[in-house]
N, C-alpha and C positions, 0 to 999 in steps of 0.2 A: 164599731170599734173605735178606740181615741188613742190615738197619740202622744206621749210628750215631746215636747221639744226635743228634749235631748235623743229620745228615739227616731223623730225626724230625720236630725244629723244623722246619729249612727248610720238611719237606711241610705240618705244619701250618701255617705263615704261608700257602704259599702256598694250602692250603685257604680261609682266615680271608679273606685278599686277595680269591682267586676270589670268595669270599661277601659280599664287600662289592660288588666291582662287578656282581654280582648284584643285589645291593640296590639297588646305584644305576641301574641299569639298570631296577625298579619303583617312582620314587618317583612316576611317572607317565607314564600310557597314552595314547594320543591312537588314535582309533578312529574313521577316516574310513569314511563310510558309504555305498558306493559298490553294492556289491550287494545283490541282496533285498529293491530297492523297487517298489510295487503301484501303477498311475498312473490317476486316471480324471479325463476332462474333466466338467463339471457341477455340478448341487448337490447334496450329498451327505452333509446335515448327521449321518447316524448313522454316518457311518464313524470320529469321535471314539473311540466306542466300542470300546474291544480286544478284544471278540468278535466286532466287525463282520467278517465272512465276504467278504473280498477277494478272493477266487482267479479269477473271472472279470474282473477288471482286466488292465489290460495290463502286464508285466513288462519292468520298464527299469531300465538303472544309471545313477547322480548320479556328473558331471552331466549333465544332460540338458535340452535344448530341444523340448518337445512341438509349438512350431508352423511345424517348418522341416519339417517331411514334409508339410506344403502341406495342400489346395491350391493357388496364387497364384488370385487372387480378384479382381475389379475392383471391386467392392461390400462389400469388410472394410478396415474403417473409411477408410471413404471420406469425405474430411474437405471440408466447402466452407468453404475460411478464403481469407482476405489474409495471407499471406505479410508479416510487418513486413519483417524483415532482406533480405525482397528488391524492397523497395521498391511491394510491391505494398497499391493503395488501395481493388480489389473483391476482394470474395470470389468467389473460381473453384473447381470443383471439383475437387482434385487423390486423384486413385483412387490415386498408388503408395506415395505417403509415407511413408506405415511398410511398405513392403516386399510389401500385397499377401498375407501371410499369416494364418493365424487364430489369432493371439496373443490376440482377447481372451476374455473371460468367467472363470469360476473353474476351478480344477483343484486335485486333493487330489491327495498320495504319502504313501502307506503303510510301515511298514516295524516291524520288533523288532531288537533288539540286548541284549545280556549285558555286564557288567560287570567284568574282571577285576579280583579282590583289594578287592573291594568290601567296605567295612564302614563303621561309623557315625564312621570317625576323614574319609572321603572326602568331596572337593568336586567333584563333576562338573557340568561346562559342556556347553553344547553350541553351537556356533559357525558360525554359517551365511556362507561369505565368498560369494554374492550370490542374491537370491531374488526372483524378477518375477512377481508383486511382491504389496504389501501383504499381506507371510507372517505367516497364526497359528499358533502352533506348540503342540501338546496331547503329554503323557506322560503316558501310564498312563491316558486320558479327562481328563486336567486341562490346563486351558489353562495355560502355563509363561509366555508374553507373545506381543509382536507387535510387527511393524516396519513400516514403509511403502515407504520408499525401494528399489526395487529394484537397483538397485548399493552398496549397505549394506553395509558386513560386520556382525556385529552377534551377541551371544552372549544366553546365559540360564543363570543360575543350575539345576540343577535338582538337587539334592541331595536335596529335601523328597520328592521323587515318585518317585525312580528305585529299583530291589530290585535285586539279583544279576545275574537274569534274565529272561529273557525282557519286554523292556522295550519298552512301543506306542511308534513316535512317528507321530505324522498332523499334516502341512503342508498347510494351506488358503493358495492362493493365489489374486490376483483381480485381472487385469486389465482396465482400464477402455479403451474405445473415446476417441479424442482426448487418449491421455495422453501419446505420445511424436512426435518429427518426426521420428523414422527407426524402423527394425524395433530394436525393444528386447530381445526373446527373451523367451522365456514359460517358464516353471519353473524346477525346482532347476536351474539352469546352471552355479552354481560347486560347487564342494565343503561339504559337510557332516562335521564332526567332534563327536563325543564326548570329550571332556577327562576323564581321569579322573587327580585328585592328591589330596596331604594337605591338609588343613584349615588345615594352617600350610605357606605354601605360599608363591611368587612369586606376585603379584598379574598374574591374565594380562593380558597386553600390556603388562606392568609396569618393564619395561627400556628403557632408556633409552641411546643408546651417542653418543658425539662424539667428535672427534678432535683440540680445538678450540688444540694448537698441534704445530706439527710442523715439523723443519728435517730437514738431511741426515744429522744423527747419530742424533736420535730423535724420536718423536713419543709425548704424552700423548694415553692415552685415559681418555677419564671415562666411566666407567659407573653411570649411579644406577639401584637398583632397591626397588621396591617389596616391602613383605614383607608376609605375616602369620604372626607368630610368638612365642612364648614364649623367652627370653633367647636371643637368633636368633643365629650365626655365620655370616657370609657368606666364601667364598671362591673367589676369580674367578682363573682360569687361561684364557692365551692361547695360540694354535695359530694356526702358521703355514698356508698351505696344504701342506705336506706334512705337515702332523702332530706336527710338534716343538712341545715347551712352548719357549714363548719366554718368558714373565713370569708370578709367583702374587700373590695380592693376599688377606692377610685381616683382617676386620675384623668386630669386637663392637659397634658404636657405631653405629647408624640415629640419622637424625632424622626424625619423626614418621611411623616406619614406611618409612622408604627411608636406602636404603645410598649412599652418594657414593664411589666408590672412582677413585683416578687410578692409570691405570699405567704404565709407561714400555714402550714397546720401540723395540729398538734397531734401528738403520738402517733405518728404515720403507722398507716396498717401496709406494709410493702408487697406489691405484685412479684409472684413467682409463678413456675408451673405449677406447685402443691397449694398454692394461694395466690388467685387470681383475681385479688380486690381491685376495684374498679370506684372512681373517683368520677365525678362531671363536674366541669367547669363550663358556667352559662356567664357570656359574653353579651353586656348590652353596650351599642354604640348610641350616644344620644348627639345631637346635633342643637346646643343651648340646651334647653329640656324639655325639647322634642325626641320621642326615642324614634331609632332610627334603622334601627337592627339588632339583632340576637341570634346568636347560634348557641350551641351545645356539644360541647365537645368530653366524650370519655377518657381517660388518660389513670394509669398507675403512677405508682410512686417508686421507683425500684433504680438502684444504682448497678451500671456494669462497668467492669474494670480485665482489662489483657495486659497482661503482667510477665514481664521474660524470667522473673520466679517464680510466678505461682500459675501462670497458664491464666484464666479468664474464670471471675469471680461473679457470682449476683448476689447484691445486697453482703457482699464480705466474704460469701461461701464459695470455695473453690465448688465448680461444676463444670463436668464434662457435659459437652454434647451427645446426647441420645439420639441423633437424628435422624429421618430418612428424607429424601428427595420424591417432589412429587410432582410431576406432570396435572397437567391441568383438567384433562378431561377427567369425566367423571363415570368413563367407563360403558353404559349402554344407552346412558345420557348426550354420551358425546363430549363437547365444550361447555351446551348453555350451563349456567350455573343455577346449583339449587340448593336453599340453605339447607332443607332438611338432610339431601345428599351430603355437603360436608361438612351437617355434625353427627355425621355416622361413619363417616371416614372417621374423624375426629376423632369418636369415643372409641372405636376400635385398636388407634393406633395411645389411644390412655391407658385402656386396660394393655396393649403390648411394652408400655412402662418408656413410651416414648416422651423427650422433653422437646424438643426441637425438631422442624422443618427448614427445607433449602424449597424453594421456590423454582424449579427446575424447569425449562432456562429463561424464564420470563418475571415479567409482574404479578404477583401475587393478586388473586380478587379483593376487590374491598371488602368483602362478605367471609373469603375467608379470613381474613386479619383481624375482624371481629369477634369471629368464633374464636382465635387463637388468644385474645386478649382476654375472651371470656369463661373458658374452658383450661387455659394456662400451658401454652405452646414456646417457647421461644421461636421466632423466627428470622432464617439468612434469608432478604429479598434481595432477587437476581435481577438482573437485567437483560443483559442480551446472551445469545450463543453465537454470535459473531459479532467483529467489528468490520474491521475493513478491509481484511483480507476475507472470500469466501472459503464456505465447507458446502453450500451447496449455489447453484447457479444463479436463483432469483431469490435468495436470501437476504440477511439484514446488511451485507455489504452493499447493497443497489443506493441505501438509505442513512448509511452509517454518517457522511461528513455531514449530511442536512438537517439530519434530525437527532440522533446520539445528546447532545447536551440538550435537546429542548426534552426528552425521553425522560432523561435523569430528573430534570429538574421539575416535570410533573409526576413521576415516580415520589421522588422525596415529599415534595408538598402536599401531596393526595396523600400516604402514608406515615409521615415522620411523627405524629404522635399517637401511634400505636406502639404499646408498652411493650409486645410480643416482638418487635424489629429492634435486635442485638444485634444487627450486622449487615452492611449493603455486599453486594457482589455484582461486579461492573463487567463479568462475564462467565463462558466455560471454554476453557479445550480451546480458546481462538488459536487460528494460528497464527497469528501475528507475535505469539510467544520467542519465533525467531528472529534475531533481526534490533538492530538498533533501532526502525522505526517504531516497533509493538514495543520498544519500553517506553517512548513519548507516548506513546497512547495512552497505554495503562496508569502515566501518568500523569495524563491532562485530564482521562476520567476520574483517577481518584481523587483529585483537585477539584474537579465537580462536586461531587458528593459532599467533599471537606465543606467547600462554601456555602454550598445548602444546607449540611449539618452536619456542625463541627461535634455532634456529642457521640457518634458510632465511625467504629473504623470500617475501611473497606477491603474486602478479600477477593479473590478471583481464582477460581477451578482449574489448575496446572495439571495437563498432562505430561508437557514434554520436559521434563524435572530436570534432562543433563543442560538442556537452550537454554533454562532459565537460570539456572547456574550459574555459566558460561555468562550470559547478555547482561545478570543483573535486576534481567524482570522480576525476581522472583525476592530481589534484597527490598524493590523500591515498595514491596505492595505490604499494608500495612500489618495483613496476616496472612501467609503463606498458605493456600489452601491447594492441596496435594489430590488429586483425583489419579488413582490406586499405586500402582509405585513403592508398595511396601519397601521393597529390598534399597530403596533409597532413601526413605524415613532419616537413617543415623548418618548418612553424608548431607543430606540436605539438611536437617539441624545443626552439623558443624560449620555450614559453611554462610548461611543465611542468621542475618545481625540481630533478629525479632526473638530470639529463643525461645520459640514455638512453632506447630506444624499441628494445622488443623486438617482432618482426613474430610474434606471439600466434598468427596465421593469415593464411596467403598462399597468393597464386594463385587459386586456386579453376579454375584451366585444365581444359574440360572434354574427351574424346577417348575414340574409343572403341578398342579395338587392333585395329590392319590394315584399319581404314576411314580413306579417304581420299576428299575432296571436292574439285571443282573447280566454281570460279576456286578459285586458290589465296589467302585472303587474309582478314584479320584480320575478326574477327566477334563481336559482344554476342549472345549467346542465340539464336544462332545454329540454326534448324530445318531436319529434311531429314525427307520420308515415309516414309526406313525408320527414323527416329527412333534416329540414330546421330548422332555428334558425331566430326567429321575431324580424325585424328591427325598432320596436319601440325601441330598445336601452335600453331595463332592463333586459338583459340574460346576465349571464356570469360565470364563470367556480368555481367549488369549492374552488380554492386556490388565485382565484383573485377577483377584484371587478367591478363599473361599472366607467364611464368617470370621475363623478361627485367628487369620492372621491378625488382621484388625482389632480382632477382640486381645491379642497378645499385647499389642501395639498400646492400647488404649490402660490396661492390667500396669505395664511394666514401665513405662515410658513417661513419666509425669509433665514433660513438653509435649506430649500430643495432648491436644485440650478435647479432642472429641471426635466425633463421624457421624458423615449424612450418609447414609446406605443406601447404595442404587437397588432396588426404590420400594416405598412402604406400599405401592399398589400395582398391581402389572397395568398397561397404559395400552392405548392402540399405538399400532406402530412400529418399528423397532424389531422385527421379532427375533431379533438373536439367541439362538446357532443358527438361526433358518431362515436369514435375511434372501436368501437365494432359494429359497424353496417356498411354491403354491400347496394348500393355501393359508401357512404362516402371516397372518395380519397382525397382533398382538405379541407386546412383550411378553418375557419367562422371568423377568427379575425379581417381581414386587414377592416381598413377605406376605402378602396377600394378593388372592386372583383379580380378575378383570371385576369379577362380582361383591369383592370387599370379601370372599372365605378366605380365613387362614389358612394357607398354607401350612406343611412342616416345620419350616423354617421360621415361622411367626414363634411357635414356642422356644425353640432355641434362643432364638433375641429377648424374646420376655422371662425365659430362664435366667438371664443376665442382667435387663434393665428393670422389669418390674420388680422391686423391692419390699412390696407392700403385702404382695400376696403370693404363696403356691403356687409351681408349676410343675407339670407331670405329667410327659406327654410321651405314649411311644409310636411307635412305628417299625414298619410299615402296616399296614390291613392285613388282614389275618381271613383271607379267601384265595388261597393259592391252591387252585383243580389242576392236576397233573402236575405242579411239583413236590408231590412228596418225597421225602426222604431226601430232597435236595438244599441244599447249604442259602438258607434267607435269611441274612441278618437282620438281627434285631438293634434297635437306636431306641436310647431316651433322654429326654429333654426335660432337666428337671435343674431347680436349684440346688435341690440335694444333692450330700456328693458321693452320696452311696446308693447303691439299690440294689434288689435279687431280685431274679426275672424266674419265672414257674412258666413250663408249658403241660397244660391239663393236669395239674398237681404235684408235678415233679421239678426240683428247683436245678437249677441251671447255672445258678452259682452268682456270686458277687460282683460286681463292677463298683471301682471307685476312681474317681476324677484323676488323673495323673499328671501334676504341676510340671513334674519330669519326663514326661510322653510326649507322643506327639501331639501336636497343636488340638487335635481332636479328642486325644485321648483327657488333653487338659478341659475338656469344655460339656464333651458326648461322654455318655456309659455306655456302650458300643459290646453286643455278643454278638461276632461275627462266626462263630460257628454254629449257630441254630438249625437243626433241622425240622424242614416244616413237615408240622403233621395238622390236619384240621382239630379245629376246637378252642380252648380257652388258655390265650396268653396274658397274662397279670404281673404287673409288677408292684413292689412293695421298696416304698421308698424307706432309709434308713438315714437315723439323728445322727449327729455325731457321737451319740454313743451306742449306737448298732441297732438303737431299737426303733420295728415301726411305726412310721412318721404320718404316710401317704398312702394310699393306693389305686392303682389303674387296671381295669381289664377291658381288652377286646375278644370278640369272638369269633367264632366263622358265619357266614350266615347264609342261610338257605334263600330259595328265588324270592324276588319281588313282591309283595305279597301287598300292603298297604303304604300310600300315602300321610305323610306326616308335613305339619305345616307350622312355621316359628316363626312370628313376627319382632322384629327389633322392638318395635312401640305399639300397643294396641288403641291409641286415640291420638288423633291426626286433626291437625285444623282445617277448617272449610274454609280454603282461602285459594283451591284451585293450584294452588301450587304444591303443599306438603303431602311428603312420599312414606308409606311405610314400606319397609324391604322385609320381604317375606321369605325365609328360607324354606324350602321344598326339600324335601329328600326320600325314602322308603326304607321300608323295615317288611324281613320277614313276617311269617306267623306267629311267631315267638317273640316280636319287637327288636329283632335285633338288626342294625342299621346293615343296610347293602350297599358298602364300600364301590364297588363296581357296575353299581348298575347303569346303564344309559336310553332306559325308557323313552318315549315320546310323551309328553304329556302337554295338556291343553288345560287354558286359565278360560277363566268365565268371569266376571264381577258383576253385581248386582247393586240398586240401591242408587246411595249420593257418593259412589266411586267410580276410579276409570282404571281399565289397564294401561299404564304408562311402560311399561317396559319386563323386559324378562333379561338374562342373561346367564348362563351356565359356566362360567372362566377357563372354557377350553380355546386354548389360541389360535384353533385351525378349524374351529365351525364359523360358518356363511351361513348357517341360521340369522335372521333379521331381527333385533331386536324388540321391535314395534309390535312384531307379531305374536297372536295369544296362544304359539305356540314352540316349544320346543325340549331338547333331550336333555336328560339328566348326563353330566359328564361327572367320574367319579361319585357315583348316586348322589349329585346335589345339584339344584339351582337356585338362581334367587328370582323373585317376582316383585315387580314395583307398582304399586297400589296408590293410588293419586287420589287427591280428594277433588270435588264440586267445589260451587261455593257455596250451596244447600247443608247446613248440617244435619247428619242423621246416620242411619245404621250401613254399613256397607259390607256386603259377603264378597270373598272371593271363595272358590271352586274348582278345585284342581281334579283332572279326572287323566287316567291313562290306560289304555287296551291289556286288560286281567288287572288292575289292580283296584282294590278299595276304593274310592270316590273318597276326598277332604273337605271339609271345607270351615272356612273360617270367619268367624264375625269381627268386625273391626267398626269401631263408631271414630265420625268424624264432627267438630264443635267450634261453635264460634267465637 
């Protein structure tokens, strides 16, 4: 074969090209540390040591939660306080409050790691996004530093210590008894990475990105970044989501070590929650024209604006908040984090026609911010639940003057160009709300925030609405965020200068799914002996209220800009009404269970915020043995504002919305005089002009009969981490679902899967998650289905004593 000249060149450029994007593809590694770590609970001060002989420890991948494999305890840390925020003035003994697990004491992880392209021109970091808690971290036997705060992200230098290969690292971590009010999770729970770049380099977390004017022709983006480098060239190119360069930017001129670059592109496509376009801006640092580093950064293009007439705008359009508050575990998971886990929180709480998340009371994961930026979430990120005054004994007050501004200011820098953070929040409920001192607080932290990023305001979660009144905390903070307090809503708008009041936290409505109580009827802290909470939706807690008032608030009120609703998932922890009752571990609040099932209360909300689609939901279950002829109201939850309810063919008459009723009656269709008889109850939703729209029926249904099984996703990646969540339930002979049932049943999986978890969202079983067995509560459970890293066919196999045998194929792919 022969050559011309000209083809010569050509190969060589494209030789030369390849070898540069080669190069640029090394100017640095990032080296998450996920296998081949060694775990032991205790004290263990020689394992610093890197000859310390690990091999009878226990073998676990980051991240990981060491104290969700139980087992639930009524005597770990069992806490005898007074309750402030719930108005409580004795200390009582509450056993569940952090969840009932053995989170505390110390625990070490082990582990070695290699260096690629290592030499003395390299800067390597190592970056822990969250560690529960108070993490010391040693390389090579030398302590590298230490952090406190367990929702921290928080790096280290470690250049001086690290060789080639084979490189220790040992995490001490140590939790304290009385340091959290819910189940916090215990160890490395978030991700661990190795950073390995040049010495002249972007400063990590050193990017900076705004959008800060945009119309329909174009939009500026500013991007400052941070350098270190010798006569540095930066050059910023942007990509649209498919890949096209849309705009290049270069420039020789930093001031004091950071680059300001503005660049235009043209007919911006703007990030919303219904459009969640996504942008990448790739950053090359050259040093002469040597390149020298490159990062990649995602980033929207979307304007927000809080306005004392119009409330708070994205991209021009007034928009309320949809929001709920979510705690960080993931339920039978625990703490560690896992993406497929929260893009099924996610998509659960999309179809409930949610637009917003609060971060509840901590750092958001970097994992989830991603999701939220990609699926289309607005998010409030919180920071702390205390400052400097305590709510609990070894809490963030131990930590608050030494670490609070170093917190923030890696919070913002890890986070601030994520499109989904509309809002910081520099606490909850502290009590330092009293008190001339807690208004210098609040605001020297909002002065934080301001100077790390001046482009989002900062809010803070008030309970005590008359202190801050009175103090002026509540004038100085840039949105007043109101956590429940209804009946003070219209004083505290007259009397605070921002003319608005964001509902920071609502509801607190507590319920448990598929229990139902009778009399039917509105109830404060409401107790029953099986220590469940009635999901007709009128229980809720001394210091909050029920759906309805909020939803009035939000309806009539065009200075309330929105609500985070305590909370889109029940959480471990917390169990209130039954903080003082065994063996209550888990909350009763979430619109959804511990397991991700909807609750009741889930259609109610999406009767109201989902806009896009039908809702038509009734309740209660329709298996009621021995109350016949006795008075079971009937509830539906629909957007329509009419409907007629039939029991076994016989109508029962109209119900329509009543603007002029009580708050329920404006919200629920509500036939409170139903008498149960078994059989077929049906509703028939109606237009506004009478005619059917909708319809719903439930039936009664006879014993247990077969197993049924519904997977969220039927193909899973082989990557040892991705979960499918498998709903379980049973159905008669006839197919009809058994509302009530509470079977035993046992999982099996076969193939290139694992059993990774079960979980049924009953708050008071001590069933262990881990294990491949347990009961159906309200005839449901969920199963969690893990992949290998082998792809290929994977069955699970549910079997339970008299019923049908299920079973299900699921493939997993690489």
């Amino acid at each position: 074969m022969k050559f011309t000249f000209t083809a010569i060149i050509l190969l060589i450029l494209i030789v030369l090209f390849g070898c540069a994007e080669a190069v640029e593809q090394q100017t640095r590694d990032i080296i998450t540390l996920k296998q081949g770590w060694q775990f032991q609970k205790g004290t263990h001060p020689e394992a610093v040591n890197p000859s310390f002989n690990d091999s009878q420890w226990e073998s676990v991948t980051v991240p990981h939660d060491w104290a969700i494999y139980g087992p639930f305890d009524k005597d770990i840390d069992k806490q005898e306080v007074a309750i402030i925020q719930n108005f409580e003035a004795v200390a009582t003994e509450k056993t569940g409050r952090t969840g009932a697990l053995p989170y505390i004491g110390e625990a070490w992880y082990r582990n070695t790691f290699s260096l690629p392209n290592f030499d003395n021109t390299k800067q390597v970091l190592i970056q822990f996004d969250g560690a529960m808690s108070e993490p010391e971290v040693f390389i090579n036997g030398e302590k590298v530093g230490e952090w406190k705060y367990g929702y921290a992200y928080f790096y280290f230098d470690i250049s001086n210590v690290v060789k080639a290969e084979n490189n220790s690292i040992v995490v001490k971590l140590n939790n304290h008894e009385q340091s959290s009010r819910w189940y916090p999770g215990a160890g490395l729970y978030r991700n661990v990475k190795v950073i390995v770049k040049n010495k002249e380099s972007i400063e990590h977390w050193g990017t900076f990105i705004t959008t800060p004017i945009i119309t329909q022709e174009l939009a500026k983006v500013n991007i400052k970044t941070k350098v270190i480098a010798n006569n540095p060239k930066l050059i910023t190119t942007i990509f649209d989501a498919e890949g096209s360069e849309i705009v290049q930017h270069e420039t020789t001129t930093p001031f004091n070590n950071e680059f300001d670059q503005n660049l235009e592109v043209p007919n911006p496509k703007l990030w919303s929650p219904d459009t969640p376009y996504l942008y990448t801006a790739v950053t090359r640092l050259y040093s002469g024209n040597n390149l020298k580093d490159e990062i990649r950064t995602k980033f929207g293009i979307r304007s927000i604006n809080y306005d004392r007439n119009t409330g708070f705008s994205l991209n021009g359009e007034v928009t309320k908040f949809k929001g709920v508050c979510l705690h960080h575990d993931l339920g039978p998971l625990g703490a560690a984090i896992n993406i497929s886990a929260l893009r099924r929180q996610l998509t659960i709480l999309k179809d409930l026609g949610v637009n917003a998340i609060r971060s509840s009371h901590n750092m958001p994961s970097l994992e989830q911010l991603a999701l939220c930026d990609e699926m289309g979430f607005m998010l409030l990120a919180e920071s702390f639940d205390e400052w400097k005054i305590p709510k609990v004994k070894n809490g963030y007050n131990l930590y608050f003057d030494d670490y609070a501004e170093k917190d923030i200011v890696n919070l913002v820098h890890a986070t601030r160009n994520h499109p989904s953070i509309v809002m910081w929040s520099s606490g909850n409920e502290v009590p330092d709300q009293w008190g001339t001192e807690g208004v210098k607080r609040a605001k020297w932290l909002q002065d934080i925030f301001h100077r790390e990023d001046p482009s989002r305001p900062v809010t803070v979660g008030m309970d005590q609405v008359k202190a801050i009144m009175e103090s002026g905390f509540g004038a100085i903070t840039d949105i007043p965020g109101l956590n429940y307090r209804v009946h003070l809503y219209e004083e505290a708008y007259e009397r605070f200068p921002q003319g608005m009041i964001l509902g920071s936290e609502t509801a607190s409505t507590v319920s448990s799914r598929g229990i139902y109580k009778f009399p039917v009827e509105k109830a404060s802290m409401k107790q029953y002996e099986d220590l469940q909470s009635s999901s007709y939706d009128l229980e809720y807690c001394s210091w909050s209220n029920l759906p309805e008032d909020d939803f009035i608030l939000q309806d009539d009120k065009p200075w309330v800009i929105g609500e985070f609703v305590w909370t889109g998932f029940d959480y471990l922890g917390e169990p209130t009404p039954y903080d003082e009752f065994w063996p209550s571990r888990s909350s009763y609040f979430g619109i959804a269970d511990l397991a991700g099932l909807p609750k009741d209360r889930y259609y109610l909300y999406r009767s109201r915020w989902n806009t896009k689609e039908p809702t038509l939901h009734i309740l209660p279950h329709w298996n009621w043995e021995g109350r016949e002829g006795e008075i079971t109201p009937v509830f539906v939850y629909t957007n329509y504002n009419s409907a007629e309810l039939f029991l076994n063919g016989k109508s029962l008459g109209i119900q329509t919305k009543n603007k002029n009723g009580t708050p329920q009656e404006r919200y629920r269709l509500m036939w409170m005089d139903v008498k149960y008889e078994p059989g077929t109850l049906k509703v028939v939703a109606l237009d506004d002009g009478g005619n059917p729209a909708a319809g719903k029926v439930i039936k009664t249904a006879g014993e247990p009969h077969t197993i049924v099984l519904e997977p969220d996703v039927n193909i899973i990646k082989a990557n040892g981490e991705d979960l499918a969540f498998v709903t379980v339930s049973v159905v008669d002979e006839n197919g009809i679902p058994c509302p009530t049932a509470t079977n035993q049943l046992n999982f099996e999986i076969t193939g290139n899967g694992t059993f990774r978890a079960a979980c049924n969202g009953d708050a008071t079983s001590l069933e262990m998650f881990h294990l491949a067995t347990m009961k159906l509560f309200s005839g449901k459970l969920v199963v969690l289905v893990q992949s290998t890293e082998v792809a290929g066919d994977i069955q699970l196999t549910v079997t339970g004593e008299g019923l049908l045998t299920a079973t299900l194929n699921l493939l997993s792919e690489n």
